[in-house]
N, C-alpha and C positions, 0 to 999 in steps of 0.2 A: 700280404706283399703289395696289392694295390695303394691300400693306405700308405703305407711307407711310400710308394712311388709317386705318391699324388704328394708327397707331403714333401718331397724331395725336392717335384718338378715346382713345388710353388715356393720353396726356399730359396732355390734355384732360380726365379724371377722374381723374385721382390728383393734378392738383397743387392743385387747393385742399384737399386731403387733407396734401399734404405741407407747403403755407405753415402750414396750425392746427396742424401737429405742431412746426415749427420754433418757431411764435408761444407752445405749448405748454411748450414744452423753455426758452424763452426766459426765459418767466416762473417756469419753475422755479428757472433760474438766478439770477434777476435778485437785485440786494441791496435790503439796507433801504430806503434812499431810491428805487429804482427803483418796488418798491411801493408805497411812500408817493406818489408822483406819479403812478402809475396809480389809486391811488385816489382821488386829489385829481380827477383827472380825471373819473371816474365821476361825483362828486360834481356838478364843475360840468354833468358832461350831465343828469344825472336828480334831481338836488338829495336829501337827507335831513333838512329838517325837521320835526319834530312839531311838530304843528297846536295852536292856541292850546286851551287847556281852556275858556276862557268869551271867548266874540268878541264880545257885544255891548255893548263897548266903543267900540267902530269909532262914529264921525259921533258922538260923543255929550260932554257937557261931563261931566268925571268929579273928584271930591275924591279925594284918600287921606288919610286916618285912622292915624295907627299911636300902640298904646300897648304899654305893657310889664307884664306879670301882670296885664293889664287893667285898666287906669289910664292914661287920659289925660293924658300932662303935654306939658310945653314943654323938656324934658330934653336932653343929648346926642342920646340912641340914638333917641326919638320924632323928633328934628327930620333925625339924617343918615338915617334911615330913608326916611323919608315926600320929601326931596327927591330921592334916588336911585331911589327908586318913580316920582314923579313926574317925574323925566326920563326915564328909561327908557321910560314908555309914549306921553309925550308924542315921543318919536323912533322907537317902534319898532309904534304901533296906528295904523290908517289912520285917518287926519282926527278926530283926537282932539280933544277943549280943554282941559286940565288948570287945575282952580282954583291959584293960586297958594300954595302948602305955608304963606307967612305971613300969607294968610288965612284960611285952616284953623286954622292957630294961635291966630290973634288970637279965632277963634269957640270955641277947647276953654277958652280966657281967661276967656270972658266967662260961660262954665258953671260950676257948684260942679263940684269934682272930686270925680270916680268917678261923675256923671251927665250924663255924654256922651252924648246919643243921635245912632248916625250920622245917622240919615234924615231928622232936624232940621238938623243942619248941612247936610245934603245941600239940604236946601231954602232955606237961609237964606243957602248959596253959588251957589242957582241951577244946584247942577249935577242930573245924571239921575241921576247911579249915585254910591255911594260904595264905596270899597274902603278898608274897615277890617283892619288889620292887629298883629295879638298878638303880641306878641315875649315868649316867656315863659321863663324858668329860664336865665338870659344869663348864659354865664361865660366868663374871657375868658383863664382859667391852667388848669397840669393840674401842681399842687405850686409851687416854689417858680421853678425854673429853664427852666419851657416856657410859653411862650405856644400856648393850644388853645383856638381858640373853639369854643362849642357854646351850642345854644339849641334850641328848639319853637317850631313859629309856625304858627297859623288866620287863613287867610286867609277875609272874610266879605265878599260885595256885597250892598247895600243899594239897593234902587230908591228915588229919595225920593216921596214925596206919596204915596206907597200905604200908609203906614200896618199893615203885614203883616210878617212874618218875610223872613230872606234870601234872594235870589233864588241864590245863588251858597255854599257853603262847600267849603271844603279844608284838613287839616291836615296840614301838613308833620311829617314824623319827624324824628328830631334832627340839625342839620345841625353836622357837626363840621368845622374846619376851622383849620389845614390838620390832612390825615389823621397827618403825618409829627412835626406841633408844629413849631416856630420859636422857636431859645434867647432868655430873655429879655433877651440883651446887645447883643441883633441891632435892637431896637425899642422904644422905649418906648408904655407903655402906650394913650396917647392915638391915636399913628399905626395900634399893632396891631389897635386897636380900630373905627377909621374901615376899614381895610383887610377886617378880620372882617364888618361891618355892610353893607360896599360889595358885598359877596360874597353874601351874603343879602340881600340888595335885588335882586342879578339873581335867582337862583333863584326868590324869588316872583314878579316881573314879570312872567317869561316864561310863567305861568299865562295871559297874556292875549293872547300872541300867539307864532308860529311860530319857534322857534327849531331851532340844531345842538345835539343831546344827544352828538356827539363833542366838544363842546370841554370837557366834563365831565373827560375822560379825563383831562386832562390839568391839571387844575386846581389841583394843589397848588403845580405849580411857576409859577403866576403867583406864588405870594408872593415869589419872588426878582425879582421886577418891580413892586416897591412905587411907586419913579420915578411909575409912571404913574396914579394913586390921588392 
């Protein structure tokens, strides 16, 4: 009876010893996609996203602004900007209101251009907050045969009726994209350009609320998935 009992109690501590060695040896083995779905997994248990840079967005009625070298207009790139902004947080900030992008519009209309003030419009649309957005040094080639966007961009929140400087700044470093270029027989200008800007409109967004900084990684190869743009 002692032997059995000795031989129980030592079964009894070497085998969760011996299943982490297997479970070990296992994942050594394992291939590509086997890690890739053990870490999809991790994911959905303990999640990885970064936390919004400015949250007090959440319950509040917000405008967005965007101009290019700092210049207000009613352009391309000001209006795909500013509605891709404007959906984005209107989907992804808790209990947002977003003023509608062609009312914003129709107020940058009604100002002499290059005197835009946000926190005027901010008032005059009844929203809290404005988010003003710079799109500066926008290029949209790299020679004669590659499509490579790249641009800078200050992002700036404005509380209205307060009458004071910005509650919020950030400048983005130059955001190039794709890292790889895309020949220019592949796209014509107009689409590479909505696709360039669409891309940049997430990147600033998500200054306002929690996203995954993995799908960064892998971001070049959305351009092969224009379809969905």
């Amino acid at each position: 009876m002692n032997k059995i009992t000795d031989r129980s109690a030592l079964f009894t501590t070497y085998t969760p010893r011996l299943l982490l060695g297997c479970v070990a040896i296992l994942m050594l083995a394992a291939n590509t996609g086997c890690v890739r779905m053990m870490a999809n997994m991790i994911y959905m248990i303990k999640g990885n996203d970064a936390p919004a840079e400015f949250k007090e967005l959440e319950e509040k009625k917000v405008a967005v602004l965007v101009s290019t070298n700092g210049v207000h207009a009613s352009d391309a790139t000001c209006l795909l900007m500013a509605r891709n902004i404007t959906m984005l947080l209107s989907g992804k900030v808790k209990k947002i209101q977003m003023v509608s992008p062609d009312e914003v519009d129709r107020l940058v209309q009604d100002v002499q251009l290059g005197q835009v003030d946000p926190a005027v419009v901010g008032s005059r649309s009844g929203a809290d907050y404005v988010v003003n957005v710079d799109v500066s040094d926008l290029k949209l080639k790299e020679g004669k045969t590659l499509y490579k966007g790249r641009s800078s961009s200050t992002v700036t929140v404005y509380k209205s009726g307060e009458g004071k400087g910005p509650v919020f700044r950030k400048s983005l470093p130059e955001f190039v994209y794709p890292q790889t270029g895309a020949p220019v027989t592949d796209y014509d200008e107009a689409t590479f350009q909505r696709i360039y800007l669409t891309t940049l409109a997430n990147r600033i967004a998500r200054i306002f609320y929690p996203y995954d900084p993995s799908t960064d990684v892998a971001i070049d190869a959305a351009i092969s998935s224009v379809g969905s743009f």
